[in-house]
VOZA-813330 format. One record per residue: residue number from 1; residue in three letters; x, y, z of N, C-alpha, C in turn. Coordinates in pm, whole numbers. Layout:
! residues N
<site seq="NUM" type="Ala" n_xx="X" n_yy="Y" n_zz="Z" ca_xx="X" ca_yy="Y" ca_zz="Z" c_xx="X" c_yy="Y" c_zz="Z"/>
...
END
This chain:
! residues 142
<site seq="1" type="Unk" n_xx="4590" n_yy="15759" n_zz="16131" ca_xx="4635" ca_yy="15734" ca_zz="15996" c_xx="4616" c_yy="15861" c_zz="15915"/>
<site seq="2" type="Unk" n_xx="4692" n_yy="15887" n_zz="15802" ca_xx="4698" ca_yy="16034" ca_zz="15730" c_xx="4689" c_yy="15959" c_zz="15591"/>
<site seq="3" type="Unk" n_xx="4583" n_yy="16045" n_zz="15489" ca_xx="4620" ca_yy="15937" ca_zz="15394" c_xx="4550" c_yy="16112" c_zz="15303"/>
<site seq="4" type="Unk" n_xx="4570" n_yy="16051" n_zz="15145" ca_xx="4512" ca_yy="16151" ca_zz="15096" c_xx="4637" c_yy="16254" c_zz="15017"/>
<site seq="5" type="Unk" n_xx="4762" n_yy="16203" n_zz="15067" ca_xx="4881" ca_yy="16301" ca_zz="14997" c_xx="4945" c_yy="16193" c_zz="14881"/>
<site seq="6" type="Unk" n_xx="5017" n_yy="16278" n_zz="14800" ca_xx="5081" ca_yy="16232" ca_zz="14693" c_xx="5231" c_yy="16221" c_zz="14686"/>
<site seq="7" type="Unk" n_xx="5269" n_yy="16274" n_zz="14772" ca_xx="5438" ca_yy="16298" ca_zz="14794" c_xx="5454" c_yy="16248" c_zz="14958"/>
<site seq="8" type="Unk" n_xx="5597" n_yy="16234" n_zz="14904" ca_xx="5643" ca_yy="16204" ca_zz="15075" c_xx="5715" c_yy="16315" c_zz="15148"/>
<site seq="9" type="Unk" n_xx="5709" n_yy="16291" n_zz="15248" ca_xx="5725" ca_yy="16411" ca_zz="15392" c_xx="5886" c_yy="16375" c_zz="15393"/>
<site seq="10" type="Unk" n_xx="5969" n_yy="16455" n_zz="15500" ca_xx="6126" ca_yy="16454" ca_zz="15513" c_xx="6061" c_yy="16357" c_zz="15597"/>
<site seq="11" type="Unk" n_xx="5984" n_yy="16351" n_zz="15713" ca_xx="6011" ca_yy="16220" ca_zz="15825" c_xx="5925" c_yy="16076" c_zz="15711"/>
<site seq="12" type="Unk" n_xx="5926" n_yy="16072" n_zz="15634" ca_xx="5868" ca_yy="15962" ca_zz="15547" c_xx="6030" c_yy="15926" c_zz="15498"/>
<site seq="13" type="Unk" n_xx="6087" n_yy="15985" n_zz="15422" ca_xx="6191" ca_yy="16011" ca_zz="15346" c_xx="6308" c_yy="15930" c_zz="15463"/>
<site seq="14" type="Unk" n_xx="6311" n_yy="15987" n_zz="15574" ca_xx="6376" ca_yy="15939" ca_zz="15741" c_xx="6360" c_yy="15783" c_zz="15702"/>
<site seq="15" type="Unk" n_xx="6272" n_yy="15774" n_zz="15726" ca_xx="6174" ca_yy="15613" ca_zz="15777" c_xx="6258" c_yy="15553" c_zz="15672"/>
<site seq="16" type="Unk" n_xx="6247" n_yy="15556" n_zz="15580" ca_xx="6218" ca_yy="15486" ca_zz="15457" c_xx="6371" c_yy="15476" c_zz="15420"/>
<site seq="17" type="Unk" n_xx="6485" n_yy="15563" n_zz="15459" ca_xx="6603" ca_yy="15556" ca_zz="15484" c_xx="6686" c_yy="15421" c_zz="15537"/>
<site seq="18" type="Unk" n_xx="6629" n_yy="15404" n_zz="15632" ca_xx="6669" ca_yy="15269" ca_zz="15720" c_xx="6645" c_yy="15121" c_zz="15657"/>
<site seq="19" type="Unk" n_xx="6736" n_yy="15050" n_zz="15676" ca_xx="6783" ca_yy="14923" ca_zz="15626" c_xx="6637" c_yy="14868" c_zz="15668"/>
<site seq="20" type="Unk" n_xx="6485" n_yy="14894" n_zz="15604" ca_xx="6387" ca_yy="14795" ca_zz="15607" c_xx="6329" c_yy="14744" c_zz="15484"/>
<site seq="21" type="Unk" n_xx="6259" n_yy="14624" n_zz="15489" ca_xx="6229" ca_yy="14573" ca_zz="15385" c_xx="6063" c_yy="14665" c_zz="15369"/>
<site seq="22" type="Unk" n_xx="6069" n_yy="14660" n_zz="15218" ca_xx="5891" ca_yy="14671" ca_zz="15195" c_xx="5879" c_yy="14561" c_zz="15121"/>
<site seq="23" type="Unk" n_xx="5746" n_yy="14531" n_zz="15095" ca_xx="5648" ca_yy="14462" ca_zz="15036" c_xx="5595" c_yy="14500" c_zz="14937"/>
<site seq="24" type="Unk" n_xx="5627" n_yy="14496" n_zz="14764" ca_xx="5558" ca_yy="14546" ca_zz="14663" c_xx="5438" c_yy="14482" c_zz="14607"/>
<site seq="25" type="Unk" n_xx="5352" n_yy="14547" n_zz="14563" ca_xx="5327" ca_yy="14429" ca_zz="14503" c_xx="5215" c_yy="14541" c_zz="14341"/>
<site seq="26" type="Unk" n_xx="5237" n_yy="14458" n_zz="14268" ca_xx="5183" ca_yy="14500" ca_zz="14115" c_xx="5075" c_yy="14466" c_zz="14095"/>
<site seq="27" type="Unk" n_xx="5046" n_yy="14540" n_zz="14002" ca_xx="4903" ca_yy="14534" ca_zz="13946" c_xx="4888" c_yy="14394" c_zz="13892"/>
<site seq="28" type="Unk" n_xx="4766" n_yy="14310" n_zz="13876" ca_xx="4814" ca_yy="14162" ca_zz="13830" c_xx="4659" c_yy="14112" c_zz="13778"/>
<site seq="29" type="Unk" n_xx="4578" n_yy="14230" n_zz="13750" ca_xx="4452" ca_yy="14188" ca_zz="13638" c_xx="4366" c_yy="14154" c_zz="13715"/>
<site seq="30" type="Unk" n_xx="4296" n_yy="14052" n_zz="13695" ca_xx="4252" ca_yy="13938" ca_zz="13753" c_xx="4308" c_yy="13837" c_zz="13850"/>
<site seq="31" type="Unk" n_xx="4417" n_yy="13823" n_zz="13825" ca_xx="4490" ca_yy="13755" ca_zz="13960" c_xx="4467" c_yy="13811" c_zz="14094"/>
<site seq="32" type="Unk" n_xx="4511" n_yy="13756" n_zz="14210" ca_xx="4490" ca_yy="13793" ca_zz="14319" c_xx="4624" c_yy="13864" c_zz="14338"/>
<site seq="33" type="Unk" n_xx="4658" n_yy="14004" n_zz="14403" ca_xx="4804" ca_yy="14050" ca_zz="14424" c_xx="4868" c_yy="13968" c_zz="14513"/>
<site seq="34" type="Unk" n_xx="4978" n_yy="13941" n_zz="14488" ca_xx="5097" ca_yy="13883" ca_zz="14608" c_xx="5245" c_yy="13941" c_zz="14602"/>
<site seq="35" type="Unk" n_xx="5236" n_yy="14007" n_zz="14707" ca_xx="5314" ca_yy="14112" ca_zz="14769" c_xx="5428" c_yy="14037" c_zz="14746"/>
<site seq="36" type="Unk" n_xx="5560" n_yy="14067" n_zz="14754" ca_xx="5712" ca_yy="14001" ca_zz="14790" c_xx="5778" c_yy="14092" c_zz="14823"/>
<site seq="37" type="Unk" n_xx="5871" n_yy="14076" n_zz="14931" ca_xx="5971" ca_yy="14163" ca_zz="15006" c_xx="6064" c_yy="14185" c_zz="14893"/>
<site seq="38" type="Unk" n_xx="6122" n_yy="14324" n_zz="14930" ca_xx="6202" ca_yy="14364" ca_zz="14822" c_xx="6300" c_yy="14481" c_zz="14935"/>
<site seq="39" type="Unk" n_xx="6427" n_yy="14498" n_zz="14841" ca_xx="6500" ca_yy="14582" ca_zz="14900" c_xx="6424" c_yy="14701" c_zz="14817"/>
<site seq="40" type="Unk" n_xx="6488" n_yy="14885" n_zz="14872" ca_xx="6407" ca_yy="14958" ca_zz="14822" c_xx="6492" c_yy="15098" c_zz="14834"/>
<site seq="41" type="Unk" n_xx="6491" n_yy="15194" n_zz="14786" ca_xx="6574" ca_yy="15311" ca_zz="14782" c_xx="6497" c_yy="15396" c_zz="14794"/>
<site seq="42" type="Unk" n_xx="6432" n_yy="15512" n_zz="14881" ca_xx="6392" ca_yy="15630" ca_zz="14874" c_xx="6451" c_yy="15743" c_zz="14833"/>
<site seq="43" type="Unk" n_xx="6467" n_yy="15840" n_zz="14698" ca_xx="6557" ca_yy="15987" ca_zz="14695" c_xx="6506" c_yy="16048" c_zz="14725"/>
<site seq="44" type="Unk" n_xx="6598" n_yy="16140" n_zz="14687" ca_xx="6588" ca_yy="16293" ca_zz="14724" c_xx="6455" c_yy="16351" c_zz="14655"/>
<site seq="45" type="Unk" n_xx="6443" n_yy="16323" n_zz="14530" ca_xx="6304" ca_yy="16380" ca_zz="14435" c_xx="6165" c_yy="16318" c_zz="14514"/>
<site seq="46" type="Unk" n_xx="6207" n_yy="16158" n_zz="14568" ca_xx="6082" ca_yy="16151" ca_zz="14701" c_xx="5971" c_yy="16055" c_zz="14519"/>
<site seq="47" type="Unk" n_xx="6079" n_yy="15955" n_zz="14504" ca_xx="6025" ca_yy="15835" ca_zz="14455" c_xx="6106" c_yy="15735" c_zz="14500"/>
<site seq="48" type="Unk" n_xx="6106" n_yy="15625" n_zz="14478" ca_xx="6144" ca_yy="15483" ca_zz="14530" c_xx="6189" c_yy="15414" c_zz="14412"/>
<site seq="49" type="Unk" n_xx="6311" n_yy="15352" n_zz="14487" ca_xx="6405" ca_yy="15271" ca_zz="14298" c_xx="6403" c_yy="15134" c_zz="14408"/>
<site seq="50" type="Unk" n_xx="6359" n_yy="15031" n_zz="14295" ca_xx="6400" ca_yy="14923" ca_zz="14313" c_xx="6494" c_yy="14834" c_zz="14196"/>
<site seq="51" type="Unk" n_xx="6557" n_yy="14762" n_zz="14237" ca_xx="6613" ca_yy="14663" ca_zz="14086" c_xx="6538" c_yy="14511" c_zz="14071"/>
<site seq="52" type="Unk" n_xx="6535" n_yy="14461" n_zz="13948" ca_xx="6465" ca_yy="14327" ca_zz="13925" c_xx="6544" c_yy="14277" c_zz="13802"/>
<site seq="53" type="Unk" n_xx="6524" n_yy="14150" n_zz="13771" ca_xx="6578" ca_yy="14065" ca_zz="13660" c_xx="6475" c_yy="14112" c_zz="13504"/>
<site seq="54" type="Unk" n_xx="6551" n_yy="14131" n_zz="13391" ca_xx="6415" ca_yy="14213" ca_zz="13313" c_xx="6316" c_yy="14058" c_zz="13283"/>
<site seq="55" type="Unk" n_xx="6368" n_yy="13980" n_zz="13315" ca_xx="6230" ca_yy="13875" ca_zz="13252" c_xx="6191" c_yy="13810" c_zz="13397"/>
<site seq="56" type="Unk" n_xx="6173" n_yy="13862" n_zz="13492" ca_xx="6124" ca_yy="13896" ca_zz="13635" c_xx="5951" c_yy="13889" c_zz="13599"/>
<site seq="57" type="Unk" n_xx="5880" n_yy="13832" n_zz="13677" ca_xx="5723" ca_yy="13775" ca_zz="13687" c_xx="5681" c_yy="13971" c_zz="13738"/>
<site seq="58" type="Unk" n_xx="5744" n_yy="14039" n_zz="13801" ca_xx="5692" ca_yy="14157" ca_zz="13885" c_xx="5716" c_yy="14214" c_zz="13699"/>
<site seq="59" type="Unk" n_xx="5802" n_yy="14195" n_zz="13631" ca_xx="5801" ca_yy="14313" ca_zz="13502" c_xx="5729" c_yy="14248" c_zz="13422"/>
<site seq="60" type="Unk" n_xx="5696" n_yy="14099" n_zz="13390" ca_xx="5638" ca_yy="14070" ca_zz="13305" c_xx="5438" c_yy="14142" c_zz="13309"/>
<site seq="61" type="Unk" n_xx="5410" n_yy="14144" n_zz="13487" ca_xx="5317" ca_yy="14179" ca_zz="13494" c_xx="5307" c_yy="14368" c_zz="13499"/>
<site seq="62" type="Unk" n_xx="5415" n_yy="14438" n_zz="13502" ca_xx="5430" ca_yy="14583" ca_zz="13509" c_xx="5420" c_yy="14622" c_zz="13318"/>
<site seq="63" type="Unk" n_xx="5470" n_yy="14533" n_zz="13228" ca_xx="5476" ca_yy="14582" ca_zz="13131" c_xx="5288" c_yy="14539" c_zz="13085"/>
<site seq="64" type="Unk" n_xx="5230" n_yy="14505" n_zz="13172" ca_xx="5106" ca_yy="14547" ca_zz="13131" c_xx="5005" c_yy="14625" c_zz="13197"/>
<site seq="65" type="Unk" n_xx="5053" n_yy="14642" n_zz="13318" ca_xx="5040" ca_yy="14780" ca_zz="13379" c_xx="5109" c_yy="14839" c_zz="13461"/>
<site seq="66" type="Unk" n_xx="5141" n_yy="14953" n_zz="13455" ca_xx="5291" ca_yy="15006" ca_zz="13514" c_xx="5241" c_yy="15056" c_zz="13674"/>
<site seq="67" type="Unk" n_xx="5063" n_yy="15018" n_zz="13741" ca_xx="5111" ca_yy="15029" ca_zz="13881" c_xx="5155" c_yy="14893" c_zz="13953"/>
<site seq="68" type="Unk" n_xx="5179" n_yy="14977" n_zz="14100" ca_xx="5227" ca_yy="14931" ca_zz="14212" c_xx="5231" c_yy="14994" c_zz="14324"/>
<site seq="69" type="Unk" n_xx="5229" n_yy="14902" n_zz="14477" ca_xx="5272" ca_yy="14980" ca_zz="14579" c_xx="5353" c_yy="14915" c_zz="14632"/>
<site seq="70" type="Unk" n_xx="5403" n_yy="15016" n_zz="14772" ca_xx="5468" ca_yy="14914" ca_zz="14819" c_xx="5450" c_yy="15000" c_zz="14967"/>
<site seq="71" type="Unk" n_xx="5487" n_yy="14853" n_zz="15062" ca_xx="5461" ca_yy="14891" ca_zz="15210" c_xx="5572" c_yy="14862" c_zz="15281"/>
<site seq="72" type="Unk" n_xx="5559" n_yy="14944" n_zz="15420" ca_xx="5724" ca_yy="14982" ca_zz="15482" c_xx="5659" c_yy="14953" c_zz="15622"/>
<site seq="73" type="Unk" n_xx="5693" n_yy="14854" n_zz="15700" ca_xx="5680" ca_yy="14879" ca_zz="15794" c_xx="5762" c_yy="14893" c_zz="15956"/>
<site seq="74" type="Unk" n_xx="5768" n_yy="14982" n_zz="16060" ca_xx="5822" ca_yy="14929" ca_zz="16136" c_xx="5894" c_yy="14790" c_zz="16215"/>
<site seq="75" type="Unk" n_xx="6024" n_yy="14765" n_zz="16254" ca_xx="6036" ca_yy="14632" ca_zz="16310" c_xx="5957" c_yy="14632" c_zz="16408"/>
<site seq="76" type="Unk" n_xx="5953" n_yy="14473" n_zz="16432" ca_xx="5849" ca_yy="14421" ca_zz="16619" c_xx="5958" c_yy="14511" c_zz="16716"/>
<site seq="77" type="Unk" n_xx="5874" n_yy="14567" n_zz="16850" ca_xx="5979" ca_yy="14647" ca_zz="16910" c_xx="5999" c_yy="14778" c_zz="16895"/>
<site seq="78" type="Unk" n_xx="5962" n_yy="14836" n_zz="16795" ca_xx="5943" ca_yy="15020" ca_zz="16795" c_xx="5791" c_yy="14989" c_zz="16779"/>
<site seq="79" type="Unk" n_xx="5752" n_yy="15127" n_zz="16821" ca_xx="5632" ca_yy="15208" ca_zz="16802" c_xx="5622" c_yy="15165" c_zz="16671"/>
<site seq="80" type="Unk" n_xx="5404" n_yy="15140" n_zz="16647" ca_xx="5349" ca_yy="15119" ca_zz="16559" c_xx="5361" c_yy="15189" c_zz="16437"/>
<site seq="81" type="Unk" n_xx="5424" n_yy="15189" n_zz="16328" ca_xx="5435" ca_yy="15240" ca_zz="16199" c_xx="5454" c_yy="15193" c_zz="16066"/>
<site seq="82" type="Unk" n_xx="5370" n_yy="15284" n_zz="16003" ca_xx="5386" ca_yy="15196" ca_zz="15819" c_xx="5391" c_yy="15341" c_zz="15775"/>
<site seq="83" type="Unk" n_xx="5393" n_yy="15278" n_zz="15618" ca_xx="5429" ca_yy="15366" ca_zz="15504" c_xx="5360" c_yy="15273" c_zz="15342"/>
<site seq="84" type="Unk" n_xx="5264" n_yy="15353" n_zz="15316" ca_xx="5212" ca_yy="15313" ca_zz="15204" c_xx="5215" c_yy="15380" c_zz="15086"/>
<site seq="85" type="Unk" n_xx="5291" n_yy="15350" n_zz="14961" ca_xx="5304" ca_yy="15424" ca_zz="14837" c_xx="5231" c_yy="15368" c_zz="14713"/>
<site seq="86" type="Unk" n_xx="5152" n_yy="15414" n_zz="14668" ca_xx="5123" ca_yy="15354" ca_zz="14512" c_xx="5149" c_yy="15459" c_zz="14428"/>
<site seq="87" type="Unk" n_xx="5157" n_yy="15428" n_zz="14351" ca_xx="5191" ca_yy="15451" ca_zz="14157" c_xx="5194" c_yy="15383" c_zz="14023"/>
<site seq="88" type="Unk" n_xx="5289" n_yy="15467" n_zz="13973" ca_xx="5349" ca_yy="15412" ca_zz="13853" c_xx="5473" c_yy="15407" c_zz="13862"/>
<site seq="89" type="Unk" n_xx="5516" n_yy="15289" n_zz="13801" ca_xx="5669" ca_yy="15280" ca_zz="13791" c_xx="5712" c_yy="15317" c_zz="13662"/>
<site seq="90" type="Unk" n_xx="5809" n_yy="15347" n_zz="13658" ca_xx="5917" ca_yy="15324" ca_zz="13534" c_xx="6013" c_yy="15223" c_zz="13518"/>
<site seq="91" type="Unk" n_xx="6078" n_yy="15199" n_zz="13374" ca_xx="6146" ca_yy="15107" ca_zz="13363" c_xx="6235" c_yy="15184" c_zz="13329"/>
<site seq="92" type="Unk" n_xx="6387" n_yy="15195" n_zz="13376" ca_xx="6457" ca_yy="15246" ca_zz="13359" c_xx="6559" c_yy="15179" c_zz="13289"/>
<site seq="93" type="Unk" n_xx="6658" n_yy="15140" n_zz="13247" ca_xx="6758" ca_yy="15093" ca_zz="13157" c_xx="6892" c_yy="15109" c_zz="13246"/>
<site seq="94" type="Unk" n_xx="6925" n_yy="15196" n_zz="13343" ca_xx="7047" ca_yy="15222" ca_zz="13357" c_xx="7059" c_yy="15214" c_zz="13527"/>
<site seq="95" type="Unk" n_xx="7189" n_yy="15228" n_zz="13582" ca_xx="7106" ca_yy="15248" ca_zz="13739" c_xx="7112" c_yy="15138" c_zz="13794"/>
<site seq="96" type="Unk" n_xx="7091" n_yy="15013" n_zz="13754" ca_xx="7018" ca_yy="14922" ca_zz="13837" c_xx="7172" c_yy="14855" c_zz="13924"/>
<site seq="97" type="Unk" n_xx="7273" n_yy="14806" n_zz="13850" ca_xx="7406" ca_yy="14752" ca_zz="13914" c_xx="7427" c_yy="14838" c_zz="14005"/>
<site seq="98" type="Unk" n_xx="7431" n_yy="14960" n_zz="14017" ca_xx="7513" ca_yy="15043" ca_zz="14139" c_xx="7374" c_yy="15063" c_zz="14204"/>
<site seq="99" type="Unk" n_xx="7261" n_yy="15043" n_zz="14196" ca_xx="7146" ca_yy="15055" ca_zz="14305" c_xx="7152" c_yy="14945" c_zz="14383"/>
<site seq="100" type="Unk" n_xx="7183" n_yy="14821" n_zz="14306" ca_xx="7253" ca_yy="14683" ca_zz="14345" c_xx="7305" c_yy="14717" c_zz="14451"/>
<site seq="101" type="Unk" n_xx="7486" n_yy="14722" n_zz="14442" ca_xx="7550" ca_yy="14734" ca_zz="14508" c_xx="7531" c_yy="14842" c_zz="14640"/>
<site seq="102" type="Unk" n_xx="7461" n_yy="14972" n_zz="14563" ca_xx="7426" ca_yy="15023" ca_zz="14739" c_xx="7299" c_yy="14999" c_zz="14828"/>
<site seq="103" type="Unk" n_xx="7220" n_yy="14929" n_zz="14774" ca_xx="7115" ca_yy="14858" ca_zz="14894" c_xx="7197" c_yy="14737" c_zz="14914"/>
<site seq="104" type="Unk" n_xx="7284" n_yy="14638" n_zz="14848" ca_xx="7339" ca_yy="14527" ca_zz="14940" c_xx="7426" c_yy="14588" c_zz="15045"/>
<site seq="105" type="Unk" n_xx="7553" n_yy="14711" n_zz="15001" ca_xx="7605" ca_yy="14715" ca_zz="15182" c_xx="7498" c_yy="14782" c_zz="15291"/>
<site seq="106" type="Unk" n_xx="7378" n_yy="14865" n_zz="15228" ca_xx="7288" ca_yy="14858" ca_zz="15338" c_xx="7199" c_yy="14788" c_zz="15415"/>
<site seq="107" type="Unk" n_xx="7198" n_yy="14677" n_zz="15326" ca_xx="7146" ca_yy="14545" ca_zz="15431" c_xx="7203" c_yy="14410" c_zz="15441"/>
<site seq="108" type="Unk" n_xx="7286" n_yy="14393" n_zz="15389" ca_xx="7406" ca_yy="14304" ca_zz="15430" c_xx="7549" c_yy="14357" c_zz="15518"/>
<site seq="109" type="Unk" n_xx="7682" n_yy="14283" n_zz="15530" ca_xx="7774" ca_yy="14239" ca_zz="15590" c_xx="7834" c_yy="14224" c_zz="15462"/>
<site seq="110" type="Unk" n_xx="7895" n_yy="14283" n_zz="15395" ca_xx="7985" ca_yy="14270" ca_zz="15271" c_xx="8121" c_yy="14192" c_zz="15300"/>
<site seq="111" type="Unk" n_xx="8154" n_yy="14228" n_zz="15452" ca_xx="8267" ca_yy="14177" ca_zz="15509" c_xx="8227" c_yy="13997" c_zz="15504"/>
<site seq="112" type="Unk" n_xx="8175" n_yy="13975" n_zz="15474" ca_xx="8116" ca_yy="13835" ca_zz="15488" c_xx="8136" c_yy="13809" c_zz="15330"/>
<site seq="113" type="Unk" n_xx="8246" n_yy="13632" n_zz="15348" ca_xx="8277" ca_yy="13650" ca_zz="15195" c_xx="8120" c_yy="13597" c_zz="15139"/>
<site seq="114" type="Unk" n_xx="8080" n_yy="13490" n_zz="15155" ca_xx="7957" ca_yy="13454" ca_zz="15123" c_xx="7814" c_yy="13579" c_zz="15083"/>
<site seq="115" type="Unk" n_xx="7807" n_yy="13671" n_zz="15125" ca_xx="7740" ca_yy="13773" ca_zz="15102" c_xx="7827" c_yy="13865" c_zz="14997"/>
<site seq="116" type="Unk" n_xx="7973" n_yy="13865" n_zz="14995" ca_xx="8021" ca_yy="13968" ca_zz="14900" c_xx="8004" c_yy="13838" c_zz="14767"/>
<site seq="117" type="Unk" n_xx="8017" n_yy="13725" n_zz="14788" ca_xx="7977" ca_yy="13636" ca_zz="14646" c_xx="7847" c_yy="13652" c_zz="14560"/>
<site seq="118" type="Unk" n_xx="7764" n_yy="13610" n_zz="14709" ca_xx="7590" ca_yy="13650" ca_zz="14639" c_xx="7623" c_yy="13805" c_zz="14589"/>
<site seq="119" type="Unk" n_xx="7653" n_yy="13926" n_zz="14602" ca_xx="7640" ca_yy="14037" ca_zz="14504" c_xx="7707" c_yy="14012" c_zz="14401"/>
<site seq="120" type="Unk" n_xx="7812" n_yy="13993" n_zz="14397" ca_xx="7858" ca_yy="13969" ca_zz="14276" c_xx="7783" c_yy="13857" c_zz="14173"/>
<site seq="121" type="Unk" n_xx="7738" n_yy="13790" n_zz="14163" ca_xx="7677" ca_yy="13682" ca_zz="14124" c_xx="7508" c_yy="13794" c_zz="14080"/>
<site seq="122" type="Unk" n_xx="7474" n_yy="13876" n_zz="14134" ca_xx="7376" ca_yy="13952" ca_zz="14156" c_xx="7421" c_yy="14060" c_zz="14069"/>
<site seq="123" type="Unk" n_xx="7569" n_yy="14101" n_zz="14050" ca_xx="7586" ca_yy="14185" ca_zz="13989" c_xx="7633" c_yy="14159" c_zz="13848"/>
<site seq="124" type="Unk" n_xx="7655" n_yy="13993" n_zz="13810" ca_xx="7660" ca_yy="13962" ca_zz="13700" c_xx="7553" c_yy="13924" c_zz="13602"/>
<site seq="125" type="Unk" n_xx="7472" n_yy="13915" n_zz="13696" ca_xx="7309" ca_yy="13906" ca_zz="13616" c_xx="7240" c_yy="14076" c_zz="13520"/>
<site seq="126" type="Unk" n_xx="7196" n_yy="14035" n_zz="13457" ca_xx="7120" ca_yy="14209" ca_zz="13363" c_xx="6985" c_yy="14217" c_zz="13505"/>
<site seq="127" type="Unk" n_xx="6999" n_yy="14350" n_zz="13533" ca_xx="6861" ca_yy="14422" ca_zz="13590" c_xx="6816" c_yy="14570" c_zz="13541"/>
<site seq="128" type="Unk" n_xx="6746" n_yy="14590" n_zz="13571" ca_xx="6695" ca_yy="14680" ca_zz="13544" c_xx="6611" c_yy="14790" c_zz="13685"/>
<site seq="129" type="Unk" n_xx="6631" n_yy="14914" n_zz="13697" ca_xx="6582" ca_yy="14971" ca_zz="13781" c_xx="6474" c_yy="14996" c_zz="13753"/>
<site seq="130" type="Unk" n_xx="6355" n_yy="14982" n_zz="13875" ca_xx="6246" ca_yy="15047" ca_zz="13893" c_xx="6202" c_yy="15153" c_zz="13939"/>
<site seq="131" type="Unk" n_xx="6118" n_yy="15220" n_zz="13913" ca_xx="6109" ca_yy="15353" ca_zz="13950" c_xx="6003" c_yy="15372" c_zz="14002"/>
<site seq="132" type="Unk" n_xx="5935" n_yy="15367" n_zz="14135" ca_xx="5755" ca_yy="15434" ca_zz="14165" c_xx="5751" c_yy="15524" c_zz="14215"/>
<site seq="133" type="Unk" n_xx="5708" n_yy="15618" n_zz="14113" ca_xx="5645" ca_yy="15784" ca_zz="14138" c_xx="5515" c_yy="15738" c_zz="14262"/>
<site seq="134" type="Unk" n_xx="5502" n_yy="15781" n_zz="14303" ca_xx="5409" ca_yy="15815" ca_zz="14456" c_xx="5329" c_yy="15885" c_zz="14369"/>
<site seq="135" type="Unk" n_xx="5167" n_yy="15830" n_zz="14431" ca_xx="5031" ca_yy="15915" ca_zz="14318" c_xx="4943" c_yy="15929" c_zz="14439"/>
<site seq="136" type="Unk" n_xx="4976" n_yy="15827" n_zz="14564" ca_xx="4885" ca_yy="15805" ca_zz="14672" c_xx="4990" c_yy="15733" c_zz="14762"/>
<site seq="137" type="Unk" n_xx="4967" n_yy="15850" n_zz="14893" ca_xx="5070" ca_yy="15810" ca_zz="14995" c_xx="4990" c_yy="15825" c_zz="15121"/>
<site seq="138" type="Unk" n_xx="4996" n_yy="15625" n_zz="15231" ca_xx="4932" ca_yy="15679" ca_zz="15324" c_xx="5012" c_yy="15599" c_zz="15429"/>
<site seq="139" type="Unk" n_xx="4965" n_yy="15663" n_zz="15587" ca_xx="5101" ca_yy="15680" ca_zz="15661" c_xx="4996" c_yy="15646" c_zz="15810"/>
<site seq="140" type="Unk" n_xx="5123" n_yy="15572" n_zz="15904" ca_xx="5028" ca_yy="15534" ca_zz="16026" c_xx="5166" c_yy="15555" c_zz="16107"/>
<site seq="141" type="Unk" n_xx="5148" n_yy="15611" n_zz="16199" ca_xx="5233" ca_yy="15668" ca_zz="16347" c_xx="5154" c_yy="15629" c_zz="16436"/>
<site seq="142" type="Unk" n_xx="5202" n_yy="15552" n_zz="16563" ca_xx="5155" ca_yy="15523" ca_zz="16686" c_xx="5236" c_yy="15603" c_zz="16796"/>
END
């Protein structure tokens, strides 16, 4: 395991490329955290965009503290690997419909009318993009 960096690597950036789900999960006080799968975008600057509904339980609890992480892991069947990011997010305003639309053709079948309905229906709703800057990044290769 490598832990101890703040940014992500090009083979992090790789990984994190591929149609997998992570697991976020927010800061939540006193509550106990509970993670939920989420679709997820890695760029080029080497932060992570996600989209959410703005009156979403993950923003209601971010607008009182803006961390989070989130975890990536290999499917069953490849070699042992994760990817662990925490930070801070941002709330961004803009972004979020076309972040929409390009994580659904990367993990859906758009050709599928039932899946091109759910986006649209997804894309008629208000979201908002998330943003987590990486503050602590840790990483496991088998």
């Amino acid at each position: 395991m490598s832990t101890g960096t703040d940014a992500l690597t090009t083979q992090d950036l790789a990984f994190l490329r591929r149609p997998l789900h992570g697991f976020l999960t927010v800061a939540a006080g006193p509550l106990p955290p509970q993670p939920r799968p989420v679709w997820f975008e890695a760029t080029d600057e080497g932060t992570i965009q996600l989209f959410t509904a703005p009156d979403s339980l993950k923003m209601r609890r971010l607008r009182r503290d803006p961390r989070a992480s989130i975890v990536v892991a290999a499917p069953v069947g490849e070699r042992e690997r994760w990817l662990s990011i925490a930070g801070r997010v941002t709330v961004e305003p803009d972004g979020a419909h076309e972040l929409c639309a390009r994580l659904a053709a990367r993990y859906w079948n758009l050709d599928d009318p039932a899946r091109a309905d759910d986006l649209a229906g997804m894309l008629a709703a208000d979201q908002v993009r998330l943003v987590l800057h990486p503050e602590a990044v840790s990483r496991y290769m088998n």
